[in-house]
KOLVEX-548972 format. One line per 5 residues: their letters; for each residue x, y, z of N, C-alpha, C. Coordinates in Angstrom, 3 decimals, always signed. Layout:
KOLVEX-548972
a) X/Y/Z/X/Y/Z/X/Y/Z  ... $
end
This chain:
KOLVEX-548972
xxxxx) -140.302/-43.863/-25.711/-139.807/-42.650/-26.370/-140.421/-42.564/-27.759  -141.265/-41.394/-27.687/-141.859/-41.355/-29.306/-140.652/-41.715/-30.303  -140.962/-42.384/-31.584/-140.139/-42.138/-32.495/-141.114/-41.796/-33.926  -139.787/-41.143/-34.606/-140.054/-40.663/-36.067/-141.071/-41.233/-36.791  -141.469/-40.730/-37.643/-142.991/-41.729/-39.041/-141.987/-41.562/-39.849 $
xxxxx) -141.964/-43.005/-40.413/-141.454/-42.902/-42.238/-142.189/-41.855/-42.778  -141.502/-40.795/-43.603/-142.017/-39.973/-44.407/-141.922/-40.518/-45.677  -143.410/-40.658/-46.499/-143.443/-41.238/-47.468/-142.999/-40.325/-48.860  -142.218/-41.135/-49.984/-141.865/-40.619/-50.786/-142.896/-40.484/-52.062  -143.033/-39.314/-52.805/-143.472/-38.661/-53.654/-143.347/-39.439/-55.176 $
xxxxx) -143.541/-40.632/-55.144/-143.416/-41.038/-56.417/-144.554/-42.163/-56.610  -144.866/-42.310/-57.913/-145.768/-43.870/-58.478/-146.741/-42.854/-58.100  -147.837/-43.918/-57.669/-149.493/-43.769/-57.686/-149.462/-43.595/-56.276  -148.835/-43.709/-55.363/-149.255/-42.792/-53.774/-148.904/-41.381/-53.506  -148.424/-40.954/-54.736/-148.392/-39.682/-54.930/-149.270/-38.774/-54.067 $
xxxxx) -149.010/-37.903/-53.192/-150.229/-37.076/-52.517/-149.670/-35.393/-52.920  -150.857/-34.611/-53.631/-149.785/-33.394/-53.496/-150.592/-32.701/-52.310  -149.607/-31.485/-51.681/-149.804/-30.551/-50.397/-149.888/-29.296/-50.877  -151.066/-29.031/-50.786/-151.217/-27.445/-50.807/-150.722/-26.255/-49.798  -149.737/-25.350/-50.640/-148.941/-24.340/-49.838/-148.197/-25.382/-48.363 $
xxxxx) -147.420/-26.212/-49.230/-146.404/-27.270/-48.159/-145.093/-26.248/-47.560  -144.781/-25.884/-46.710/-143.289/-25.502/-45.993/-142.218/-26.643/-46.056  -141.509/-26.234/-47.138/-140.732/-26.649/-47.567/-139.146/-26.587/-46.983  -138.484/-27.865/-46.575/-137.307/-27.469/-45.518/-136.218/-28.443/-46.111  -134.911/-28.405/-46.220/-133.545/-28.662/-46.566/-133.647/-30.648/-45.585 $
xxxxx) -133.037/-31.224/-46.212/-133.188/-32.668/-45.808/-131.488/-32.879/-45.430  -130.782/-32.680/-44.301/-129.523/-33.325/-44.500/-129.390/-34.816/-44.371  -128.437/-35.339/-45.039/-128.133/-36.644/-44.823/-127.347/-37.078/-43.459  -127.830/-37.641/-42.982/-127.309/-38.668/-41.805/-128.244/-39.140/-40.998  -128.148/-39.239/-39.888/-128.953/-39.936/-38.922/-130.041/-39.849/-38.059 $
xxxxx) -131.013/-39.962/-37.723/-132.014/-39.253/-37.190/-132.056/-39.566/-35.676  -131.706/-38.532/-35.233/-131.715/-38.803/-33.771/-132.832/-37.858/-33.008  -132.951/-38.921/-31.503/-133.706/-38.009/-30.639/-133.170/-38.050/-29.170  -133.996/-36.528/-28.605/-133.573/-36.358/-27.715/-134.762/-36.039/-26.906  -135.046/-36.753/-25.431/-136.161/-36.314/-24.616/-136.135/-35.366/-23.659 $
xxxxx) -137.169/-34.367/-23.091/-136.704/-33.734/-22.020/-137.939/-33.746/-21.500  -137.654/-33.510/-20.100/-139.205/-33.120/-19.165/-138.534/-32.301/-18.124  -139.748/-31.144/-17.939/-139.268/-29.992/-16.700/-139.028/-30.688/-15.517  -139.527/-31.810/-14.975/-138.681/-32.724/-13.852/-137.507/-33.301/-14.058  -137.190/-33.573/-14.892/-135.719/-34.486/-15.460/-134.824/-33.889/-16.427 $
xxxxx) -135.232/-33.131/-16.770/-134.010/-32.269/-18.034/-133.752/-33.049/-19.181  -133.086/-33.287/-19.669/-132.483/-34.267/-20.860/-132.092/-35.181/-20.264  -132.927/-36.255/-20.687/-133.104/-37.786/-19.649/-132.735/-38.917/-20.669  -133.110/-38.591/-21.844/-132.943/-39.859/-22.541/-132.730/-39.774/-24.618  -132.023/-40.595/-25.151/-131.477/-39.971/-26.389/-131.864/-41.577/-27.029 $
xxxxx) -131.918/-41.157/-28.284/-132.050/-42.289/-28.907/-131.955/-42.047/-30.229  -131.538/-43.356/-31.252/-131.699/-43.116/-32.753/-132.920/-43.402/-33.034  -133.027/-43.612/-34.553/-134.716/-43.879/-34.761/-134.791/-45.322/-33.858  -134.766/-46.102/-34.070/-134.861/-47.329/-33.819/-134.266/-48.420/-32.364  -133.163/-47.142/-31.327/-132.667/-47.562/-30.289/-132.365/-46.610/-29.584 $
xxxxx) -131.677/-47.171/-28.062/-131.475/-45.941/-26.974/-129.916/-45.357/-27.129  -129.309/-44.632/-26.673/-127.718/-44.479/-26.753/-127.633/-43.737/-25.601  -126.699/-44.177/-25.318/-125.830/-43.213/-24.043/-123.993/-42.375/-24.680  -123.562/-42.076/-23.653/-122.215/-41.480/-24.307/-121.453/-42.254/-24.671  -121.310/-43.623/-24.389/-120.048/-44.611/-24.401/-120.042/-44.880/-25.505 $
xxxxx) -121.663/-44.842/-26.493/-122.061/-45.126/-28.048/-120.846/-44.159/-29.011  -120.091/-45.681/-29.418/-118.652/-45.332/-30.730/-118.988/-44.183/-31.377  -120.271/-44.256/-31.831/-120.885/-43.648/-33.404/-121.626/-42.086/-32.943  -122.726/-42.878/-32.232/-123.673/-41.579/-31.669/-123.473/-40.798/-30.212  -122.596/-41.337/-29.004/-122.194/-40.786/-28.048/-121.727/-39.334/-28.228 $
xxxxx) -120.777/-39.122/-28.475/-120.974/-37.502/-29.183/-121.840/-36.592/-29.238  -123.152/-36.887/-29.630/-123.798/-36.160/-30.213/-124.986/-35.513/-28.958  -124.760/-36.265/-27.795/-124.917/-35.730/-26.699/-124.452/-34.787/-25.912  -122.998/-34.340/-26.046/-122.090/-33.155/-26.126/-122.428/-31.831/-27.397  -123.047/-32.736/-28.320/-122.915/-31.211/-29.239/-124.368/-30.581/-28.985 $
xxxxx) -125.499/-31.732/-28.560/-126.755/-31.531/-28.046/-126.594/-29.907/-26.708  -125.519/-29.982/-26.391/-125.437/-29.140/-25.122/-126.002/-27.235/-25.556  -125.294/-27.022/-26.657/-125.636/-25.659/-27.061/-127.143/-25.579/-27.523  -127.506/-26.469/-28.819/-129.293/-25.940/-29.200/-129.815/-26.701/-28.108  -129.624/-27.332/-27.330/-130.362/-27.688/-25.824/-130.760/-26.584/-25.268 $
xxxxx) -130.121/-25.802/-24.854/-130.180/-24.534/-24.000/-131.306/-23.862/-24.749  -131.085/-23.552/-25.807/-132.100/-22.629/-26.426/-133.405/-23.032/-26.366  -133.677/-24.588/-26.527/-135.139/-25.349/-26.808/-135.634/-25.373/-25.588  -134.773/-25.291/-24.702/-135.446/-25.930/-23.303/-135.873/-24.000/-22.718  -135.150/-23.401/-23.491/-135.429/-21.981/-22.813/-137.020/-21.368/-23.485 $
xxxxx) -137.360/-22.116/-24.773/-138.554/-21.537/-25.947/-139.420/-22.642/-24.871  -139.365/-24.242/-24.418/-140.387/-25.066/-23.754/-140.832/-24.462/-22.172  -139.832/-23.955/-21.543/-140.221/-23.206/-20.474/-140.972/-21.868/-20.330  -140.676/-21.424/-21.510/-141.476/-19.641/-22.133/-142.981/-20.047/-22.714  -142.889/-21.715/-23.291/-144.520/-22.158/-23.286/-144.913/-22.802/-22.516 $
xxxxx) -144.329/-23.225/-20.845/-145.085/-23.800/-20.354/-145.144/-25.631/-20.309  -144.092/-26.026/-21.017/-144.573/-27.550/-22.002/-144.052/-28.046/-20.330  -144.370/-29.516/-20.430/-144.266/-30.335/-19.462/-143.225/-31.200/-19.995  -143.207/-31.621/-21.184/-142.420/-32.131/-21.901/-141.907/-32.111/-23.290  -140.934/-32.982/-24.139/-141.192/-32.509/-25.163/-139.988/-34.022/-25.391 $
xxxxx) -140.280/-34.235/-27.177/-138.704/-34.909/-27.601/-138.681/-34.237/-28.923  -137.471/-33.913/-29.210/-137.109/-33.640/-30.194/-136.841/-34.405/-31.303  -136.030/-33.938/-32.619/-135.658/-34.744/-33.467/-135.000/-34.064/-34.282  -133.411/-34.493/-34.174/-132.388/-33.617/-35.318/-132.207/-34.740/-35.955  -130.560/-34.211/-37.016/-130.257/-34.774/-37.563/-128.566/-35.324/-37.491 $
xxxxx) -128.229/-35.686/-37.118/-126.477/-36.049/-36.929/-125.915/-36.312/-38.172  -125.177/-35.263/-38.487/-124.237/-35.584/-40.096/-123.145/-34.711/-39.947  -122.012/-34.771/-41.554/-121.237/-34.660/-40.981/-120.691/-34.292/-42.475  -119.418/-33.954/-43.566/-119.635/-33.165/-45.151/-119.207/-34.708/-45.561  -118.737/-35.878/-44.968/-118.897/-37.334/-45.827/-119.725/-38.171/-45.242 $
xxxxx) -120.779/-37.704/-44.121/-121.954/-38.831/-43.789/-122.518/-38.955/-45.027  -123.136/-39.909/-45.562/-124.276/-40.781/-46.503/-124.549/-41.796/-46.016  -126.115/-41.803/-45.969/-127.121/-43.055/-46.246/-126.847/-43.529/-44.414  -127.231/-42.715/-43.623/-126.726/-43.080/-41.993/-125.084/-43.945/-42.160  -124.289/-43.274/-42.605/-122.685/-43.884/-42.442/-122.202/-42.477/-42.568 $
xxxxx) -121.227/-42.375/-41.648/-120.594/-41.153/-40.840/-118.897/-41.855/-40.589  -117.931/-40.739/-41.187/-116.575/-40.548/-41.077/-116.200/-40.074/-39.382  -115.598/-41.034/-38.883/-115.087/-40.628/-37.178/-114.584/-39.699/-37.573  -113.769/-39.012/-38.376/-112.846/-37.940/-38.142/-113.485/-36.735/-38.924  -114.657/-36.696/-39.189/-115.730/-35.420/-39.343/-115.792/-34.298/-38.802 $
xxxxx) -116.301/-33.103/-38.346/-116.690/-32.536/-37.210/-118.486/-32.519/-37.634  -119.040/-32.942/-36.708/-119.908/-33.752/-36.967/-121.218/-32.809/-36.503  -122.351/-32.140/-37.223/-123.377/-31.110/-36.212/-124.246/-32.198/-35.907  -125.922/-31.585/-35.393/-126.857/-31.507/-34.915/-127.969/-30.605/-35.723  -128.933/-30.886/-36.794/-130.108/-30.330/-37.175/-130.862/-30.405/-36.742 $
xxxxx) -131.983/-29.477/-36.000/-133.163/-29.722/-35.594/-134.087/-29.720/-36.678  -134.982/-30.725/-36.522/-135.960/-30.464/-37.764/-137.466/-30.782/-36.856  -137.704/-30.952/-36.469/-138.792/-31.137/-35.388/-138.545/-31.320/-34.311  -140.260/-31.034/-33.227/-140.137/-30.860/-31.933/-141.911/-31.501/-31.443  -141.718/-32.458/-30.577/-143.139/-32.759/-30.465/-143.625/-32.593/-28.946 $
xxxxx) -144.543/-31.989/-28.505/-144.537/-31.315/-27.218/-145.477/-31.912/-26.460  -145.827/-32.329/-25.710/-146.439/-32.235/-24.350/-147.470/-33.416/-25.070  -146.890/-34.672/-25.969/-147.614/-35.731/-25.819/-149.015/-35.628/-27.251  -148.628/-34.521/-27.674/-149.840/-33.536/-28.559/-149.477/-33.884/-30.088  -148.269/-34.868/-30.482/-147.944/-34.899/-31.723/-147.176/-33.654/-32.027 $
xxxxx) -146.716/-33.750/-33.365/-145.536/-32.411/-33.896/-145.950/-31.202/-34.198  -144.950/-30.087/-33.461/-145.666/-28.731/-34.082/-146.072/-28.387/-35.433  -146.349/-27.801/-35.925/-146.813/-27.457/-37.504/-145.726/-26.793/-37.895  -145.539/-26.868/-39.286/-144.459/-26.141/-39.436/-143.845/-24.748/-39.320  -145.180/-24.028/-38.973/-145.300/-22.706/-38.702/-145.041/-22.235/-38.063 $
xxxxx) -145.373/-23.003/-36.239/-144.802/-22.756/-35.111/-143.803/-23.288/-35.248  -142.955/-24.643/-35.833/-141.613/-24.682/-35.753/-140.743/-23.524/-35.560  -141.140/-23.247/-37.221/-140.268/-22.139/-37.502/-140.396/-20.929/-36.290  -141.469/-20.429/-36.197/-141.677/-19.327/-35.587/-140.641/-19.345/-33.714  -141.108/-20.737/-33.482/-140.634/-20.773/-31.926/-138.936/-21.499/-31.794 $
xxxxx) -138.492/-21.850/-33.177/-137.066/-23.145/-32.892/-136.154/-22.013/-34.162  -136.723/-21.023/-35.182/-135.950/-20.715/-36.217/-134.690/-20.651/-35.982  -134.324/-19.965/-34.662/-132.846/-19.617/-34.178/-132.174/-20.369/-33.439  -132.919/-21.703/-33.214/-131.722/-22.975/-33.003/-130.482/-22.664/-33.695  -129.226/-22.880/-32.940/-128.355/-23.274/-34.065/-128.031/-24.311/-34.491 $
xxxxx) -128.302/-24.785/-35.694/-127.965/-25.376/-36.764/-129.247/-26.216/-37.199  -130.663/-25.288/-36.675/-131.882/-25.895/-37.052/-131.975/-25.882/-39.366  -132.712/-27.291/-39.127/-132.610/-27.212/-40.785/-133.730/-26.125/-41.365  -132.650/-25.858/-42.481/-133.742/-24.427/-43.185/-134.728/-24.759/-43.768  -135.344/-23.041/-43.469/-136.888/-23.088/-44.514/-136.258/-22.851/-45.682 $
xxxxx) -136.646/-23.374/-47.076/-136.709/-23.251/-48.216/-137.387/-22.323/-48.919  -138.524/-22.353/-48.355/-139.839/-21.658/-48.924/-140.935/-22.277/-48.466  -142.392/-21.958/-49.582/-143.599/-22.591/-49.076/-144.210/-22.739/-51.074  -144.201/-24.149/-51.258/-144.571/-24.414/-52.396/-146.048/-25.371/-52.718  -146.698/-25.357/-53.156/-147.458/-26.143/-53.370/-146.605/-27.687/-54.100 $
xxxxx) -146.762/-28.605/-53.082/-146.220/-29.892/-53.490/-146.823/-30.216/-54.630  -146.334/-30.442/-56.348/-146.778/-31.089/-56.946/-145.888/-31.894/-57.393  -145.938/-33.101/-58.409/-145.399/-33.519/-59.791/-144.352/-32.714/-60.199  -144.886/-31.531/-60.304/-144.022/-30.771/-61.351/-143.211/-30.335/-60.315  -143.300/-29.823/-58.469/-142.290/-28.948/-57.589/-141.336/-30.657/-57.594 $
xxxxx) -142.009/-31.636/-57.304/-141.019/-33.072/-57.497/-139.862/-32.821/-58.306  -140.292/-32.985/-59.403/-139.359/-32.636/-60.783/-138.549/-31.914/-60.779  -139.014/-30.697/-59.859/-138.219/-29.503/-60.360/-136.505/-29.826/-58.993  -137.123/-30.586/-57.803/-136.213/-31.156/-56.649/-135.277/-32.399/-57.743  -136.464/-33.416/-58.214/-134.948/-34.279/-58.650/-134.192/-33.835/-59.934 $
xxxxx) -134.448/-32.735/-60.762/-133.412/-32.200/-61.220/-132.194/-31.070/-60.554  -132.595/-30.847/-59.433/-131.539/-30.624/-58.826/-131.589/-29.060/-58.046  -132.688/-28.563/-58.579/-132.906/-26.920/-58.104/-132.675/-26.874/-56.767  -132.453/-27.395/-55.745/-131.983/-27.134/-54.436/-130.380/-27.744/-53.863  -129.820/-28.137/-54.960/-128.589/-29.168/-54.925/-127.804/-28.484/-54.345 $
xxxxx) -127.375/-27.304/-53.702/-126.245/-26.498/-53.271/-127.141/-26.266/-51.485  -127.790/-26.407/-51.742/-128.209/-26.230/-50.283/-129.330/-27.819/-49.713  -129.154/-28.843/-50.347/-129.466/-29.909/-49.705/-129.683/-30.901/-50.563  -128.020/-31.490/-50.410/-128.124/-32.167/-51.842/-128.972/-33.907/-51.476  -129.293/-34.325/-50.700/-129.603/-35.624/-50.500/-131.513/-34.974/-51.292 $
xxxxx) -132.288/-33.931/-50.710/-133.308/-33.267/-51.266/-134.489/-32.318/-50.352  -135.593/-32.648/-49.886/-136.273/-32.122/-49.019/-136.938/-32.682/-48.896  -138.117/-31.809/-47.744/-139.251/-32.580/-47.077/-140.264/-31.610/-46.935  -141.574/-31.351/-47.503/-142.663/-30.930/-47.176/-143.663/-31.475/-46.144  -144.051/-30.151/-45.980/-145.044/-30.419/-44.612/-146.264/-29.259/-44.005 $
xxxxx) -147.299/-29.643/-44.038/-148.601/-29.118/-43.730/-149.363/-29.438/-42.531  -150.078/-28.949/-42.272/-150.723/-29.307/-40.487/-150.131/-29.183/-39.607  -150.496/-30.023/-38.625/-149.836/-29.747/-37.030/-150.496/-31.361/-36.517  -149.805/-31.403/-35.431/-150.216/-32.134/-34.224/-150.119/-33.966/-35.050  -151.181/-34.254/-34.055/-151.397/-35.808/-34.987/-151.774/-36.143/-36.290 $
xxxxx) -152.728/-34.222/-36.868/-152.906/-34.661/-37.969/-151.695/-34.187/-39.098  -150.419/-33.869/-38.941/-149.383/-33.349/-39.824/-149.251/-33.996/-41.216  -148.878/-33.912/-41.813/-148.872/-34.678/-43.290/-147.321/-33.954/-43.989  -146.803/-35.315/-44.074/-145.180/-35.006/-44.674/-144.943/-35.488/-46.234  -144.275/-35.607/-46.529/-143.500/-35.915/-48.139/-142.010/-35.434/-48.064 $
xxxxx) -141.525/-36.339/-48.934/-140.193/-35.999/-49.002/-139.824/-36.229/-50.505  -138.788/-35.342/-51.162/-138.109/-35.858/-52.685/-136.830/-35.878/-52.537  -136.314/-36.763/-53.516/-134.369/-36.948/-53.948/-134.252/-36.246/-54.622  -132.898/-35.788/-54.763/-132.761/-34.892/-55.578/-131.780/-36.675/-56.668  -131.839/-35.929/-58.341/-131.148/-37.359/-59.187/-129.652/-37.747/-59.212 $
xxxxx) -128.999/-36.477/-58.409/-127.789/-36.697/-58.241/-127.291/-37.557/-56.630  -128.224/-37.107/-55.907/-128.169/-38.155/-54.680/-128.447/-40.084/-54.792  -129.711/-39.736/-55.843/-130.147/-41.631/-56.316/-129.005/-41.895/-56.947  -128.502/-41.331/-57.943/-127.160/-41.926/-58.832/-125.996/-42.129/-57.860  -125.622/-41.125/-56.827/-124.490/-41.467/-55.556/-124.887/-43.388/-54.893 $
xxxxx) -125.829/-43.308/-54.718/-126.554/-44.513/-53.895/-126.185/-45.603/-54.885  -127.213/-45.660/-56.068/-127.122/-46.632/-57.039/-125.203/-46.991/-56.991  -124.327/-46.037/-57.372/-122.881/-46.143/-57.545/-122.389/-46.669/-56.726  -122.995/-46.496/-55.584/-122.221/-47.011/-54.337/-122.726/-48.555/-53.707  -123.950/-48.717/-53.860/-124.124/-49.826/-53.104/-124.950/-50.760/-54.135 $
xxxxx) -125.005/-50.580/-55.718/-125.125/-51.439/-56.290/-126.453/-52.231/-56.005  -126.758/-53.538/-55.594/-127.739/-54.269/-55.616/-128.811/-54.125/-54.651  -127.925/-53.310/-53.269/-128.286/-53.155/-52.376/-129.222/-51.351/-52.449  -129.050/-50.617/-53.674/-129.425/-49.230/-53.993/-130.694/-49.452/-53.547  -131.765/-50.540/-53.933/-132.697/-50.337/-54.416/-133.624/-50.045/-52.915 $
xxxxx) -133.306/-50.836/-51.786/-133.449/-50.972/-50.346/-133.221/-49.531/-49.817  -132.455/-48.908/-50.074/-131.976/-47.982/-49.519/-132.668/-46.800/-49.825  -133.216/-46.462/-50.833/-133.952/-45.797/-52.080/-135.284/-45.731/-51.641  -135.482/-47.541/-51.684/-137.295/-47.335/-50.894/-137.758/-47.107/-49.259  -136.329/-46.856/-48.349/-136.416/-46.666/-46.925/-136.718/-45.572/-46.242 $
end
């Protein structure tokens, strides 16, 4: 099952900036996936790093809420033809932080990518264009040229009401896509407060 690329963060000397980047809302929680193929339907789910079924305490759920933007994705992969595809939302919840989630939440599903027929991830263009009306797909922001200064302008906080953990830019398509992500300074200070020695791990993940 494909899984996710660390999206590298925007700071020090690996700094990369993106020209005219599509810029999209980052929620906090968990990154999950979901596989489908026109022979098998929704066959197989997983977090970044493992498989889950329903019996899963934490992530079982999220296979039930999968049921509504399912319908829609599998209705846009059949209108192109795909053979396959896995997705990739986000599972959170208004007190998930740092992948830790409250059982008694009501808990969504963000789509934020879709990778099709073995070809690597759509671009952000066709995202938008073919998934916009998922419900509860994560929003476009805009389209900014990633610099230093659009950094700056994220960890002081200019998007804090609509995605306070921060965002993620993104250019290209397919295998060759190119991502970035920024904090916003009120999310690093939540972290630092909370987990102390352990901030710093969490920060560089």
């Amino acid at each position: 099952m494909k899984s996710y690329p660390s999206i590298p963060a925007s700071t020090g000397t690996s700094f990369k900036e993106l020209t005219d980047a599509w810029v999209f809302a980052k929620p906090d929680g968990s990154n999950l996936r979901f596989e489908w193929s026109k022979k098998r339907g929704w066959y197989k789910y997983g977090t970044r790093t493992r498989l889950f079924d329903a019996s899963d305490p934490v992530f079982g759920k999220a296979i039930e809420l999968w049921k509504e933007p399912g319908e829609v994705i599998v209705k846009v992969a059949k209108d192109e033809r795909w053979e396959s595809m896995v997705c990739f939302a986000e599972f959170h919840g208004p007190n998930s932080f740092v992948g830790v989630h409250d059982p008694a939440d009501q808990h969504v599903l963000s789509l934020f990518d879709v990778a099709a027929n073995k070809k690597g991830f759509l671009g952000p263009k066709d995202f938008v264009c073919l998934f916009g009306k998922v419900p509860g797909v994560v929003p476009l922001l805009g389209r900014w040229h990633w610099t230093r200064g659009f950094v700056e302008r994220v960890r002081a906080g200019e998007f804090l009401e609509l995605s306070f953990e921060g965002v993620v830019g993104k250019v290209g398509e397919g295998h060759n896509i190119r991502m970035a992500k920024a904090k916003s300074e009120a999310w690093i200070q939540k972290v630092k407060a909370l987990y102390g020695d352990k901030a710093e791990a969490i920060l560089n993940s």
